[in-house]
PDB file of N, H, CA, C and O in Angstrom:
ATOM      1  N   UNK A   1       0.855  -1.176   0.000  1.00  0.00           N
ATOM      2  CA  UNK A   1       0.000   0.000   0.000  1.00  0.00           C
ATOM      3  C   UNK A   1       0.896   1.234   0.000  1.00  0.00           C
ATOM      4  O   UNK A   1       1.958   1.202   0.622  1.00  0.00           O
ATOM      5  N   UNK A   2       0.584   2.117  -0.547  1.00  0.00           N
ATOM      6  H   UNK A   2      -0.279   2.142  -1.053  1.00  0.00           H
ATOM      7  CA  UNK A   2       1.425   3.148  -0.795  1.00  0.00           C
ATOM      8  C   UNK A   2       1.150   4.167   0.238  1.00  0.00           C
ATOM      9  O   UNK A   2       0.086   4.134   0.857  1.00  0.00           O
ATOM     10  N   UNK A   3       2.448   5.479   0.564  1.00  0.00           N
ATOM     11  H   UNK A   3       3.313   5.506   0.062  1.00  0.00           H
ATOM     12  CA  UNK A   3       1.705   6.359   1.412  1.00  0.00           C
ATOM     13  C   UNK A   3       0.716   7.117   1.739  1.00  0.00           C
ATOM     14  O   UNK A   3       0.315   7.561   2.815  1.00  0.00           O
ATOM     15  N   UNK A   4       0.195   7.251   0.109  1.00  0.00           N
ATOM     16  H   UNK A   4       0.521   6.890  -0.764  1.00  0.00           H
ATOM     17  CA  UNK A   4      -1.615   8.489   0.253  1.00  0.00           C
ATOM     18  C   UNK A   4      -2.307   7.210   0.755  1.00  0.00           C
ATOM     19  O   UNK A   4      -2.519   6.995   1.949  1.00  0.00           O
ATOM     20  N   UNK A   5      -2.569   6.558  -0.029  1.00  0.00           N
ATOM     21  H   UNK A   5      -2.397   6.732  -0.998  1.00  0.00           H
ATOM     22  CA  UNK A   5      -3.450   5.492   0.279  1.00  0.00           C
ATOM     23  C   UNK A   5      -3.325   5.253   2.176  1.00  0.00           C
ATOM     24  O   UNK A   5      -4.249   5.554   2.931  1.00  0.00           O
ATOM     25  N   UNK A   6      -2.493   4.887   2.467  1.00  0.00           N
ATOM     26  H   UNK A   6      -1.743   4.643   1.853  1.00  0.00           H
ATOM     27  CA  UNK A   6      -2.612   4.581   3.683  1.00  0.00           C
ATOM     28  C   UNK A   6      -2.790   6.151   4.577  1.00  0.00           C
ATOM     29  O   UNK A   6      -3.197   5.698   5.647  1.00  0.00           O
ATOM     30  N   UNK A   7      -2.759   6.976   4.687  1.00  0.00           N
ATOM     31  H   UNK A   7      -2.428   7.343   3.817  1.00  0.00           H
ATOM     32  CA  UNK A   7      -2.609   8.481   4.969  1.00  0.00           C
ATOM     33  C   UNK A   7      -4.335   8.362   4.714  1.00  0.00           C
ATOM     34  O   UNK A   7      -5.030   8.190   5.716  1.00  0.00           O
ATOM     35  N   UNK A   8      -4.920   8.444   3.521  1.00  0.00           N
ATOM     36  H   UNK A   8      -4.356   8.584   2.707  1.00  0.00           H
ATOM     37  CA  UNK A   8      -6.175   8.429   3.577  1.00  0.00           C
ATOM     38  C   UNK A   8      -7.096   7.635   4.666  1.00  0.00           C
ATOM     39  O   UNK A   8      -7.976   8.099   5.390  1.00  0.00           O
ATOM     40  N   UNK A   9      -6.724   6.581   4.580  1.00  0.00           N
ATOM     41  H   UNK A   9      -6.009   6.204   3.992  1.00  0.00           H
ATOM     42  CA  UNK A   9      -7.680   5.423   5.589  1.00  0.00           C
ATOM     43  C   UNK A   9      -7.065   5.967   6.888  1.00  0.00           C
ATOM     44  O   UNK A   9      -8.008   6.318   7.597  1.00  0.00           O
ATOM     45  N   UNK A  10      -5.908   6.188   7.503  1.00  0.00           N
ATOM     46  H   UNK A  10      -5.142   5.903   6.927  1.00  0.00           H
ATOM     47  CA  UNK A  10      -6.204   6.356   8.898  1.00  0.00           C
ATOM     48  C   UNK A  10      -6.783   8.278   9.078  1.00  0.00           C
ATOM     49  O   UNK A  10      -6.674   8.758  10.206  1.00  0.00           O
ATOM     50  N   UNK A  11      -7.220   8.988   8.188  1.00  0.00           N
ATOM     51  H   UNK A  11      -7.308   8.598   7.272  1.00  0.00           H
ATOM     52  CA  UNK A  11      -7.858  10.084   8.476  1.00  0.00           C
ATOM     53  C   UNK A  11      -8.871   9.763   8.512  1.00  0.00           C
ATOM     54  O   UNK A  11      -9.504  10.119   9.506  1.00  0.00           O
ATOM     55  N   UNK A  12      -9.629   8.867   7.400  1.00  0.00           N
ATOM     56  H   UNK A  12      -9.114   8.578   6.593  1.00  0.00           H
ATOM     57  CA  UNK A  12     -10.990   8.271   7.648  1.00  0.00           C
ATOM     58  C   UNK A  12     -11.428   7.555   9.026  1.00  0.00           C
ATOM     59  O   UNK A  12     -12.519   7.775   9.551  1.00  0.00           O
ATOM     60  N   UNK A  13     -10.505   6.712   9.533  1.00  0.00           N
ATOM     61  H   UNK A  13      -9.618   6.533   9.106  1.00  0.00           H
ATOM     62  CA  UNK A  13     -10.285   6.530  10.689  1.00  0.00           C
ATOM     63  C   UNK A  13     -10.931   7.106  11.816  1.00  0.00           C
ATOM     64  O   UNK A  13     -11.915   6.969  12.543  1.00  0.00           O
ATOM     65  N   UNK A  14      -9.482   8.124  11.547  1.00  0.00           N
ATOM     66  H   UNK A  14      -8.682   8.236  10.957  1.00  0.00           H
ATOM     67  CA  UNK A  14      -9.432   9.109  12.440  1.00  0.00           C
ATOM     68  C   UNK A  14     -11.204  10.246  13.022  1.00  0.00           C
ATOM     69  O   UNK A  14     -11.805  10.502  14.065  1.00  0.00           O
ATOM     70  N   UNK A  15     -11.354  10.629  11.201  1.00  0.00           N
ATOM     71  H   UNK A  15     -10.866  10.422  10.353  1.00  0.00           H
ATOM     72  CA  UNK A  15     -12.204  11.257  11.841  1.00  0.00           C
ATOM     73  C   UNK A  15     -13.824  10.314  12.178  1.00  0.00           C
ATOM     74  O   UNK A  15     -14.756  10.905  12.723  1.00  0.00           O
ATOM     75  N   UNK A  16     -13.924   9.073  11.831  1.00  0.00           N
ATOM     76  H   UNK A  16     -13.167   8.592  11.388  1.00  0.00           H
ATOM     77  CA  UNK A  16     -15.051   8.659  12.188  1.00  0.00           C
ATOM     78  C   UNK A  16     -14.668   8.362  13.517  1.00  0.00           C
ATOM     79  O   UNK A  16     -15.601   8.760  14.214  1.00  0.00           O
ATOM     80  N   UNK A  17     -13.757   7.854  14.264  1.00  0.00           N
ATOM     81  H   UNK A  17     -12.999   7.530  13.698  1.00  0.00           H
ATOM     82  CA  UNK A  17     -13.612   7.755  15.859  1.00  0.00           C
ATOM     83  C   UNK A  17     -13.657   9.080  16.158  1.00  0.00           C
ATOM     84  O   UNK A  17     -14.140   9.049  17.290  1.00  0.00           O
ATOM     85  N   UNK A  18     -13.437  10.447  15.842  1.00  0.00           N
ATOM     86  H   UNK A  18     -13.045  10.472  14.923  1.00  0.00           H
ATOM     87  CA  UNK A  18     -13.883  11.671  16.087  1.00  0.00           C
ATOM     88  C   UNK A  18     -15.725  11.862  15.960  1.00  0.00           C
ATOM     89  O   UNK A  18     -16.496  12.336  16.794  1.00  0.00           O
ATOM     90  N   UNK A  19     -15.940  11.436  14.933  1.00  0.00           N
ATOM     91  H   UNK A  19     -15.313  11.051  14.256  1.00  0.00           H
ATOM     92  CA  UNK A  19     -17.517  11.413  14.842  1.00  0.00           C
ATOM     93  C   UNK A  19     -18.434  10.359  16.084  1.00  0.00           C
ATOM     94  O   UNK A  19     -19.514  10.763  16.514  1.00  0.00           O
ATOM     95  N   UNK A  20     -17.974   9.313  16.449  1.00  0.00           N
ATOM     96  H   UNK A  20     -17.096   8.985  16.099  1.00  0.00           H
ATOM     97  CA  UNK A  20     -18.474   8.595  17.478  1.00  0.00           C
ATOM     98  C   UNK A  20     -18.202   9.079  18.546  1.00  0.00           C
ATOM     99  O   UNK A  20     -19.150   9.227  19.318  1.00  0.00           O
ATOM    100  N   UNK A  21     -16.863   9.498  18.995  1.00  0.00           N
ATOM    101  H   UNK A  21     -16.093   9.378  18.368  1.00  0.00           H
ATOM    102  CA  UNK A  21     -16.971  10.087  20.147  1.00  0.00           C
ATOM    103  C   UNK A  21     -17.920  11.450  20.505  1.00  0.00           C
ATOM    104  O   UNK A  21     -18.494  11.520  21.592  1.00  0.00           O
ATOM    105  N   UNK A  22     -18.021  12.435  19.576  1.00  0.00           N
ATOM    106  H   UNK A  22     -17.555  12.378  18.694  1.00  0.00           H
ATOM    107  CA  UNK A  22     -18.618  13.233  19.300  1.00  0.00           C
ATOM    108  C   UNK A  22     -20.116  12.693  19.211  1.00  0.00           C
ATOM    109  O   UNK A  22     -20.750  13.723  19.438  1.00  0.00           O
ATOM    110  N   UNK A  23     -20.753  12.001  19.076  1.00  0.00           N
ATOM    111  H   UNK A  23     -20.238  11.165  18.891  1.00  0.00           H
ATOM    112  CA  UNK A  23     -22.086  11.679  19.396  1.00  0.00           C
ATOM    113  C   UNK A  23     -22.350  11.115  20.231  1.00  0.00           C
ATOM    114  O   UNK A  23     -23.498  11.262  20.651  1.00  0.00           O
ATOM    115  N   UNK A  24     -21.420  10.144  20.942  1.00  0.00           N
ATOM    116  H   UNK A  24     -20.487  10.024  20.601  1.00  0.00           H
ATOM    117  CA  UNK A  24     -21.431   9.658  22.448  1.00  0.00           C
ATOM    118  C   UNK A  24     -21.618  11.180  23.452  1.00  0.00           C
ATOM    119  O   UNK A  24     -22.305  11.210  24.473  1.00  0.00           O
ATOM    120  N   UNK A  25     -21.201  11.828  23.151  1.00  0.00           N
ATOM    121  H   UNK A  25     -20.643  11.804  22.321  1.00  0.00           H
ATOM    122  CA  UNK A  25     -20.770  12.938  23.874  1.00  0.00           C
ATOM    123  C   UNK A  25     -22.315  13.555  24.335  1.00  0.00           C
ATOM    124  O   UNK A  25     -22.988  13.781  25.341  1.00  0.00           O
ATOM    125  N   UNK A  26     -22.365  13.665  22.687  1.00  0.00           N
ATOM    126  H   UNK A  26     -21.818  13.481  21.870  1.00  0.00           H
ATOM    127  CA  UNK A  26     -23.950  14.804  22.502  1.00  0.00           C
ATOM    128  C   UNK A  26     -25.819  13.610  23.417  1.00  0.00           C
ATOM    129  O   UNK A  26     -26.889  13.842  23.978  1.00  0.00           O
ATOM    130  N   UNK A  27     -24.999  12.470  22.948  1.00  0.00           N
ATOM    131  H   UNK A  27     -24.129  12.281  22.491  1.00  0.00           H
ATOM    132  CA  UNK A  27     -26.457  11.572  23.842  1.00  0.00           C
ATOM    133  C   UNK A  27     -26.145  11.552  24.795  1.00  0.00           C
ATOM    134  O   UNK A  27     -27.174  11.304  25.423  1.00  0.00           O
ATOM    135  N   UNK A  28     -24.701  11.724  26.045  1.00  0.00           N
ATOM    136  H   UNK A  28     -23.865  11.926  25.535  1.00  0.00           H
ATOM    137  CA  UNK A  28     -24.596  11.431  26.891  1.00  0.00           C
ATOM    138  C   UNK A  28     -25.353  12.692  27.775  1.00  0.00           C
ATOM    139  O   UNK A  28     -25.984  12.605  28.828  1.00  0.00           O
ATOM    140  N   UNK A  29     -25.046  13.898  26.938  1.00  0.00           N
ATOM    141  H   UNK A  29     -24.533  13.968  26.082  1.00  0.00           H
ATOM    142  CA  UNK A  29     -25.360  15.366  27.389  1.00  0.00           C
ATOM    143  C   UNK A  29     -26.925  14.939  27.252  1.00  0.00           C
ATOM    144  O   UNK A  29     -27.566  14.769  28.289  1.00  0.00           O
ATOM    145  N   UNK A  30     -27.490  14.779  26.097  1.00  0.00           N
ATOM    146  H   UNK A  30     -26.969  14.917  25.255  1.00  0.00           H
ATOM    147  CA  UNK A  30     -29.192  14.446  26.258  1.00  0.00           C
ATOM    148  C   UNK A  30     -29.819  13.907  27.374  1.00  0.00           C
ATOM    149  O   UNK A  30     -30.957  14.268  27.674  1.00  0.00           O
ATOM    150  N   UNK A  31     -29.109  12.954  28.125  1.00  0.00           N
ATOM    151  H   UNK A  31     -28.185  12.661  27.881  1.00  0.00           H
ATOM    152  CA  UNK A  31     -29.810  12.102  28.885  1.00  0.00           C
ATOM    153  C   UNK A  31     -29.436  13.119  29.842  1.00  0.00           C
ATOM    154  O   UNK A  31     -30.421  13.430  30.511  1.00  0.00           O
ATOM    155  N   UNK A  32     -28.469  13.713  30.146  1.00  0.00           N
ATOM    156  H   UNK A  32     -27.668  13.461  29.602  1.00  0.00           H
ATOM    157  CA  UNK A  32     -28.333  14.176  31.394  1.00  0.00           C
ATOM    158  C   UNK A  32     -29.237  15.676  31.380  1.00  0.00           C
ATOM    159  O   UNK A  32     -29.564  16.268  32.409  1.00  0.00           O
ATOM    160  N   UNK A  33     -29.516  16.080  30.147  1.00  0.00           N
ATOM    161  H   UNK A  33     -29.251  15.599  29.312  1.00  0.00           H
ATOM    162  CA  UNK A  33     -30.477  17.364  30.315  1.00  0.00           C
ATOM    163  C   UNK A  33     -31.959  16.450  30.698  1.00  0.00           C
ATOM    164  O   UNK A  33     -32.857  16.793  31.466  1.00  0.00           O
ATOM    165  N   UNK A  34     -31.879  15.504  30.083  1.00  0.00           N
ATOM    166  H   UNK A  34     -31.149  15.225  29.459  1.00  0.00           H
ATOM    167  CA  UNK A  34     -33.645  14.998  30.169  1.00  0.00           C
ATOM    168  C   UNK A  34     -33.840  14.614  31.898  1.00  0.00           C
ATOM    169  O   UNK A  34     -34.884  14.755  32.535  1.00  0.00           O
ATOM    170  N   UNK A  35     -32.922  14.255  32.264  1.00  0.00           N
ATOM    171  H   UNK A  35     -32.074  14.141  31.747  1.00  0.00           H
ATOM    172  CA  UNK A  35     -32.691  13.438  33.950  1.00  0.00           C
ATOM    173  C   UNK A  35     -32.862  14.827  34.410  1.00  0.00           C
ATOM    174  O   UNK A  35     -33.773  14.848  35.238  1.00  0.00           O
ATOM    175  N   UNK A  36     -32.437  15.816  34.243  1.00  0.00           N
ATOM    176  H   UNK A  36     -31.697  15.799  33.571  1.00  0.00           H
ATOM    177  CA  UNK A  36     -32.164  17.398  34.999  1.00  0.00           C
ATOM    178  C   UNK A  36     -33.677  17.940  34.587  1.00  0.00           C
ATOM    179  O   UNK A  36     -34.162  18.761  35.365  1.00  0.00           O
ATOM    180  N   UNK A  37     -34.410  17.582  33.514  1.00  0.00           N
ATOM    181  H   UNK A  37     -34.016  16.915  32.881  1.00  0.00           H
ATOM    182  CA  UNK A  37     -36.118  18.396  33.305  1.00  0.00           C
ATOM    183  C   UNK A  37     -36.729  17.203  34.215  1.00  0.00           C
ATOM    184  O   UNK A  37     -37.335  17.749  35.138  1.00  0.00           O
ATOM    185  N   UNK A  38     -36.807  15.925  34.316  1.00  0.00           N
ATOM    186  H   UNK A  38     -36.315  15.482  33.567  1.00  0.00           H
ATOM    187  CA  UNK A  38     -37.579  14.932  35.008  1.00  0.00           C
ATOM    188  C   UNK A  38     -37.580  15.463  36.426  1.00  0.00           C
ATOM    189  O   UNK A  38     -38.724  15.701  36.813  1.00  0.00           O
ATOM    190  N   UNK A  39     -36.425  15.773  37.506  1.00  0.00           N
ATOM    191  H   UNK A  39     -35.496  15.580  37.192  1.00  0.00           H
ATOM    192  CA  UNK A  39     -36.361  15.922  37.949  1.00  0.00           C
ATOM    193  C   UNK A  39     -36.715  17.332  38.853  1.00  0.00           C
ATOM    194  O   UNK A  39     -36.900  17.351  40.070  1.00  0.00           O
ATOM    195  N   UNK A  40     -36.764  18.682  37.789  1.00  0.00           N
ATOM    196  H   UNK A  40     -36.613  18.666  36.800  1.00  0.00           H
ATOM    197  CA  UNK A  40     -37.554  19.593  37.587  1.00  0.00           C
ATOM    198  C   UNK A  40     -38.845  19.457  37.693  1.00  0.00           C
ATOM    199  O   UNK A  40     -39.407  19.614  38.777  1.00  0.00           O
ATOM    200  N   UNK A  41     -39.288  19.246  36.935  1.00  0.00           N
ATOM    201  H   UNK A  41     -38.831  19.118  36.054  1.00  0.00           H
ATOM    202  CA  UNK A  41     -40.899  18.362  36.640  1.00  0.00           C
ATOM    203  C   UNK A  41     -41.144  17.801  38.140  1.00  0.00           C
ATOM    204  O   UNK A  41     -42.137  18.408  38.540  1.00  0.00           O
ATOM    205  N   UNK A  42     -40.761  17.051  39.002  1.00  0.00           N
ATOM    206  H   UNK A  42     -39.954  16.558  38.677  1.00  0.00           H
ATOM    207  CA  UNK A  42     -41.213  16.047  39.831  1.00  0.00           C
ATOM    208  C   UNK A  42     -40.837  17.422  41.002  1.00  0.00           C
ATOM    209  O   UNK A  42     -41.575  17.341  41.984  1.00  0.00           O
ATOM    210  N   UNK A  43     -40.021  18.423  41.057  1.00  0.00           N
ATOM    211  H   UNK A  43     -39.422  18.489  40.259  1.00  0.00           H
ATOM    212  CA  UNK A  43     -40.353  19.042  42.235  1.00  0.00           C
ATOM    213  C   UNK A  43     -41.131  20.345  41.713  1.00  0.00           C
ATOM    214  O   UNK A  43     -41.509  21.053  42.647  1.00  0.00           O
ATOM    215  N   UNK A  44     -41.345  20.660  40.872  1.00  0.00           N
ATOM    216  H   UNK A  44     -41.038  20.085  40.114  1.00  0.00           H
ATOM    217  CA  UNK A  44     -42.607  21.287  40.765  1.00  0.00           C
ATOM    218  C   UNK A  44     -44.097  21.102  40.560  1.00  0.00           C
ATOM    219  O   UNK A  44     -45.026  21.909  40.563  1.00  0.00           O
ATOM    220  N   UNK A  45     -44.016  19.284  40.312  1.00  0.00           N
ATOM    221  H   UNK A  45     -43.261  18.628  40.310  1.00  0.00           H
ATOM    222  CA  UNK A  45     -45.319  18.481  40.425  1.00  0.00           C
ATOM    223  C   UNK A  45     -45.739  19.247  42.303  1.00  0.00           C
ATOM    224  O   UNK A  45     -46.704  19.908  42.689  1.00  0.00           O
ATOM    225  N   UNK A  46     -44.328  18.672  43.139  1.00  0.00           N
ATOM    226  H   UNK A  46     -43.544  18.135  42.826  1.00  0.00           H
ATOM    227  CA  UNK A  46     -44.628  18.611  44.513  1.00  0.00           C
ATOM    228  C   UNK A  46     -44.921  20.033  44.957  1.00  0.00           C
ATOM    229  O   UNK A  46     -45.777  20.260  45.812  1.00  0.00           O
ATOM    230  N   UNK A  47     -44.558  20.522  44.660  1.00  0.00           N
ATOM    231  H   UNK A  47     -43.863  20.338  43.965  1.00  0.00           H
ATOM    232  CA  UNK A  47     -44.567  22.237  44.744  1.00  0.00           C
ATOM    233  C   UNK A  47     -46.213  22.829  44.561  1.00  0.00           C
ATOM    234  O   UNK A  47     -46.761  23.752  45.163  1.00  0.00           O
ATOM    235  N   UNK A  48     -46.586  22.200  43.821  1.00  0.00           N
ATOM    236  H   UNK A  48     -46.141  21.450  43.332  1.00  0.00           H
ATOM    237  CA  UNK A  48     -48.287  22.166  42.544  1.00  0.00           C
ATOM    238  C   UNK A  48     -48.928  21.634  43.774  1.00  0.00           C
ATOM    239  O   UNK A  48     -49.901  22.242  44.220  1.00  0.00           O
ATOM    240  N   UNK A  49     -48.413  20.376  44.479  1.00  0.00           N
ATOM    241  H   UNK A  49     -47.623  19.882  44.116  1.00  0.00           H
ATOM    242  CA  UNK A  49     -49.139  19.697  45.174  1.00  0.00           C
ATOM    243  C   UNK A  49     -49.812  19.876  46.436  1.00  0.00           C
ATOM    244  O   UNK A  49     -50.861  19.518  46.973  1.00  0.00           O
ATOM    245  N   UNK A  50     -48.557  20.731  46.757  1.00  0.00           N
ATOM    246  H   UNK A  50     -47.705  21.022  46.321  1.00  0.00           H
ATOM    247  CA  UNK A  50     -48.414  21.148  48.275  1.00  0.00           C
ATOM    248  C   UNK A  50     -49.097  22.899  48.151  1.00  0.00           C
ATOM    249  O   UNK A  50     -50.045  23.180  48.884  1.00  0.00           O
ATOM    250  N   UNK A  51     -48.720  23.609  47.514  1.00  0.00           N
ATOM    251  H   UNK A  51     -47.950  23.380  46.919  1.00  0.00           H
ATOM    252  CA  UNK A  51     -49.492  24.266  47.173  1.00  0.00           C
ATOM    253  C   UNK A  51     -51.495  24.218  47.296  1.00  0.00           C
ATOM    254  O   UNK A  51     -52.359  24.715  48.020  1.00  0.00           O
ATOM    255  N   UNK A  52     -51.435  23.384  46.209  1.00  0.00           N
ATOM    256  H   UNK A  52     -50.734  22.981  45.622  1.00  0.00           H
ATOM    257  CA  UNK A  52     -53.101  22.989  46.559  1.00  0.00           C
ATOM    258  C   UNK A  52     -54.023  22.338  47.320  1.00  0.00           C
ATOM    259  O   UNK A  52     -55.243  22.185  47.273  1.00  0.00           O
ATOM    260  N   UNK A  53     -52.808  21.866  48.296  1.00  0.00           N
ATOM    261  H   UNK A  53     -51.816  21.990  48.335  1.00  0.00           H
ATOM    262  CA  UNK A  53     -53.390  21.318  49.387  1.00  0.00           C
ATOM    263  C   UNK A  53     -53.457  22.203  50.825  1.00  0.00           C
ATOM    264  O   UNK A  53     -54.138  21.876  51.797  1.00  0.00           O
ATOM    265  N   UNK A  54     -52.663  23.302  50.746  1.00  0.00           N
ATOM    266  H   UNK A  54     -52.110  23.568  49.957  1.00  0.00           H
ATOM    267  CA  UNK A  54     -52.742  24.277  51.603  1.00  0.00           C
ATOM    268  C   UNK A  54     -53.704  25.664  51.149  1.00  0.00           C
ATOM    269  O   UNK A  54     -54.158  26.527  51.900  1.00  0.00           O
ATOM    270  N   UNK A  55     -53.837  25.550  49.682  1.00  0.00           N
ATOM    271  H   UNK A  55     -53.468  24.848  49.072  1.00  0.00           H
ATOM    272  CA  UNK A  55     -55.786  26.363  49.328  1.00  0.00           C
ATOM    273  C   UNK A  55     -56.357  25.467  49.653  1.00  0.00           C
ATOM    274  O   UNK A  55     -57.330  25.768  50.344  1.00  0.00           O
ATOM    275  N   UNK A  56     -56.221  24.381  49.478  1.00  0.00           N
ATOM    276  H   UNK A  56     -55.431  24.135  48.917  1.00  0.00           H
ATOM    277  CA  UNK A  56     -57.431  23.626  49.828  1.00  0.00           C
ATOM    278  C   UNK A  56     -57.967  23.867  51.087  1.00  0.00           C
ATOM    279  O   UNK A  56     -59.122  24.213  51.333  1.00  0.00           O
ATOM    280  N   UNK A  57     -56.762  23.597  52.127  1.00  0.00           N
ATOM    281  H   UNK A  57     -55.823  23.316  51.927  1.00  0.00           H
ATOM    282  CA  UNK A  57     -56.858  23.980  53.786  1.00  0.00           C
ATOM    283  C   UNK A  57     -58.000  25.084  54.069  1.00  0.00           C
ATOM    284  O   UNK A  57     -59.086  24.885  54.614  1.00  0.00           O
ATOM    285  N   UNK A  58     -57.379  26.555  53.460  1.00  0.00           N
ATOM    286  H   UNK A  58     -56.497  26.717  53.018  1.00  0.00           H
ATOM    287  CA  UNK A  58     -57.165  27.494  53.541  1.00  0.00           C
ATOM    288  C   UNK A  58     -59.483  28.288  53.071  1.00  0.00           C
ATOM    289  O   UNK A  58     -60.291  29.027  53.633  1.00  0.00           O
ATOM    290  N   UNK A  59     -59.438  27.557  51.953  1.00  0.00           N
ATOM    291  H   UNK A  59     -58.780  26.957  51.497  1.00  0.00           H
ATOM    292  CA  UNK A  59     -60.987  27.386  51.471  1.00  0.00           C
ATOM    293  C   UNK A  59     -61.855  26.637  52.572  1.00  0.00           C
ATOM    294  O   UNK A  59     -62.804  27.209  53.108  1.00  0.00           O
ATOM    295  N   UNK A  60     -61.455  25.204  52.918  1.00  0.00           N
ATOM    296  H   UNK A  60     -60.683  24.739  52.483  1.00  0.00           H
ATOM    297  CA  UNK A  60     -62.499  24.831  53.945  1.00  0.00           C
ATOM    298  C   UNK A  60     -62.572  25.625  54.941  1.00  0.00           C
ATOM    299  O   UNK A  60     -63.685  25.982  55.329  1.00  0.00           O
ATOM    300  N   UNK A  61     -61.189  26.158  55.692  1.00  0.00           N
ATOM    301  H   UNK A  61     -60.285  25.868  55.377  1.00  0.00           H
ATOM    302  CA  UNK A  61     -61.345  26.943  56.963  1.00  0.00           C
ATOM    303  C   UNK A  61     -62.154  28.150  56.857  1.00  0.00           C
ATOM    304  O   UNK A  61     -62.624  28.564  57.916  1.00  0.00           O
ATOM    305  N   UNK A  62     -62.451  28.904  55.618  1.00  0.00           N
ATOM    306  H   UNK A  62     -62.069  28.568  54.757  1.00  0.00           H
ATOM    307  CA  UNK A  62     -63.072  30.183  55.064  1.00  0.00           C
ATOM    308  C   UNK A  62     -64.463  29.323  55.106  1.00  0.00           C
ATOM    309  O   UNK A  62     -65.402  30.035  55.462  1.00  0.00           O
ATOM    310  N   UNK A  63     -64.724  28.357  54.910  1.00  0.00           N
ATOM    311  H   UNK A  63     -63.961  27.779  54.620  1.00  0.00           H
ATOM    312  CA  UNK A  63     -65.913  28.135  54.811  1.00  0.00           C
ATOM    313  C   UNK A  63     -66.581  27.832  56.233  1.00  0.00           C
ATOM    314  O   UNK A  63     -67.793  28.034  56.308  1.00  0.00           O
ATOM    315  N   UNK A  64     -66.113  27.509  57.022  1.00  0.00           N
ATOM    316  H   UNK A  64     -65.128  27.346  56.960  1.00  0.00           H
ATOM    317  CA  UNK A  64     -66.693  27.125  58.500  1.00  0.00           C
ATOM    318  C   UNK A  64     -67.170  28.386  59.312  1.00  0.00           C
ATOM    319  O   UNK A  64     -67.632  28.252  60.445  1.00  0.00           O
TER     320      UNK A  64
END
C-alpha cells in the first residue's frame, strides 16, 4: 500500500472515531439534560401539590 493510500484510511479513521466520540458525547449530554427536566418536573409536580393542598386547607377553613 502506498503512502496516500494509507494516509487516507487512517484520516478516515481518524475522523469517524472523532464522529463517534462526538455523538457519544452529545447523547450522553441528552440524557443528562432529560434526567435534569424529570427531575424539575417532579419538584414542581410537589410544589403544585403542596401548594393545593394548603388552598385547599385554607378554602375549607373560610368556609366554617
Amino acid at each position: 500500500m502506498n503512502a496516500k493510500g494509507f494516509a487516507l484510511i487512517l484520516t478516515l479513521v481518524t475522523l469517524i472515531s472523532l464522529s463517534s466520540a462526538s455523538l457519544t458525547a452529545l447523547l450522553f449530554y441528552a440524557q443528562m439534560i432529560e434526567a435534569q427536566q424529570h427531575h424539575q418536573w417532579q419538584q414542581l409536580s410537589q410544589q403544585i401539590q403542596k401548594d393545593l393542598e394548603a388552598e385547599r386547607g385554607a378554602y375549607e377553613q373560610a368556609q366554617e
